[in-house]
Structures are given as structure tokens and as C-alpha cells.
C-alpha positions as CSV (number, residue, x, y, z in Angstrom):
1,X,-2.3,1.8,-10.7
2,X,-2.3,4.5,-8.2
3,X,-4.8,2.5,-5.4
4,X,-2.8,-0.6,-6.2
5,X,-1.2,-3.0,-3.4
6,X,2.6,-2.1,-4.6
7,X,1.5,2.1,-4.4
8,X,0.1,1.5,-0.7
9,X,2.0,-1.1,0.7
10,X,5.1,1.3,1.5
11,X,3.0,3.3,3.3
12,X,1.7,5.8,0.3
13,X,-1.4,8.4,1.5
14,X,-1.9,10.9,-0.9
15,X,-0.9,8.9,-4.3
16,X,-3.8,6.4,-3.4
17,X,-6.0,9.0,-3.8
18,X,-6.4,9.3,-7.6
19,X,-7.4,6.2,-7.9
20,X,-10.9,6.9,-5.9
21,X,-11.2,11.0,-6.1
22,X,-9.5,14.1,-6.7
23,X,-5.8,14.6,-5.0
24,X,-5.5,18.1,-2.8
25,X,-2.4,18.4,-0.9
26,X,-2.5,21.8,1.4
27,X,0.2,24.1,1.6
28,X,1.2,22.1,5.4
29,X,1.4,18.9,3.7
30,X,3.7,19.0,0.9
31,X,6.4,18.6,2.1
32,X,5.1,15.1,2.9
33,X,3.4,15.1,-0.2
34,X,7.2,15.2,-1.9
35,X,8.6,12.6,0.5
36,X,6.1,10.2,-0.6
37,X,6.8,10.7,-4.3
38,X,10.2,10.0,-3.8
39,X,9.6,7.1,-2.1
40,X,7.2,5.8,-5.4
41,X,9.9,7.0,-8.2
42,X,12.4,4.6,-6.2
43,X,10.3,1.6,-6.5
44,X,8.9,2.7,-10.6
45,X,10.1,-0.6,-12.0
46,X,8.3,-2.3,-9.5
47,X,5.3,-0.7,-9.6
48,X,4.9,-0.7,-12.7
49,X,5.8,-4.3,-13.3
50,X,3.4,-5.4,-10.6
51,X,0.5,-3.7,-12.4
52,X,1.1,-4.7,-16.4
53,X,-2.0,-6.7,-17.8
54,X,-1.3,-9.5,-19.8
């Protein structure tokens, strides 16, 4: 789920990065970090709709 199209199309660059490694996010970045987790719990239903297997 987290590399999927739906995750990175709206931009996402740290929640991406489960799907391939570890995540870090330094102490400058979390702020950011936050932002871009809000941004994926507004579009939940679509994410994970978008990524069910039949």
C-alpha cells in the first residue's frame, strides 16, 4: 500500500518509503513529516479502496 500510485500521486515523500526500506524522519523534517500524514488520512477511503485485492 504505502509505494502505491494513490499514496504518491498527491505528492507523498516519506510514506512511500516503507514500502522499499526503513522510514527516518529527522528532527528538521517533521513537521513535514505531519503535513503529509494529514494529507493521506483525508484521502483513507480512497486509498484504501484503490488498493483492495479481489
Amino acid at each position: 500500500m504505502w509505494g502505491s500510485e494513490p499514496v504518491r500521486a498527491p505528492g507523498a515523500r516519506f510514506l512511500p518509503v516503507p514500502a522499499d526500506g526503513d522510514l527516518e524522519v529527522g528532527a528538521e523534517s517533521v513537521a513535514e513529516f505531519l503535513g503529509e500524514v494529514a494529507l493521506l488520512r483525508g484521502r483513507l477511503d480512497a486509498i484504501a479502496e484503490s488498493t483492495q485485492r479481489p
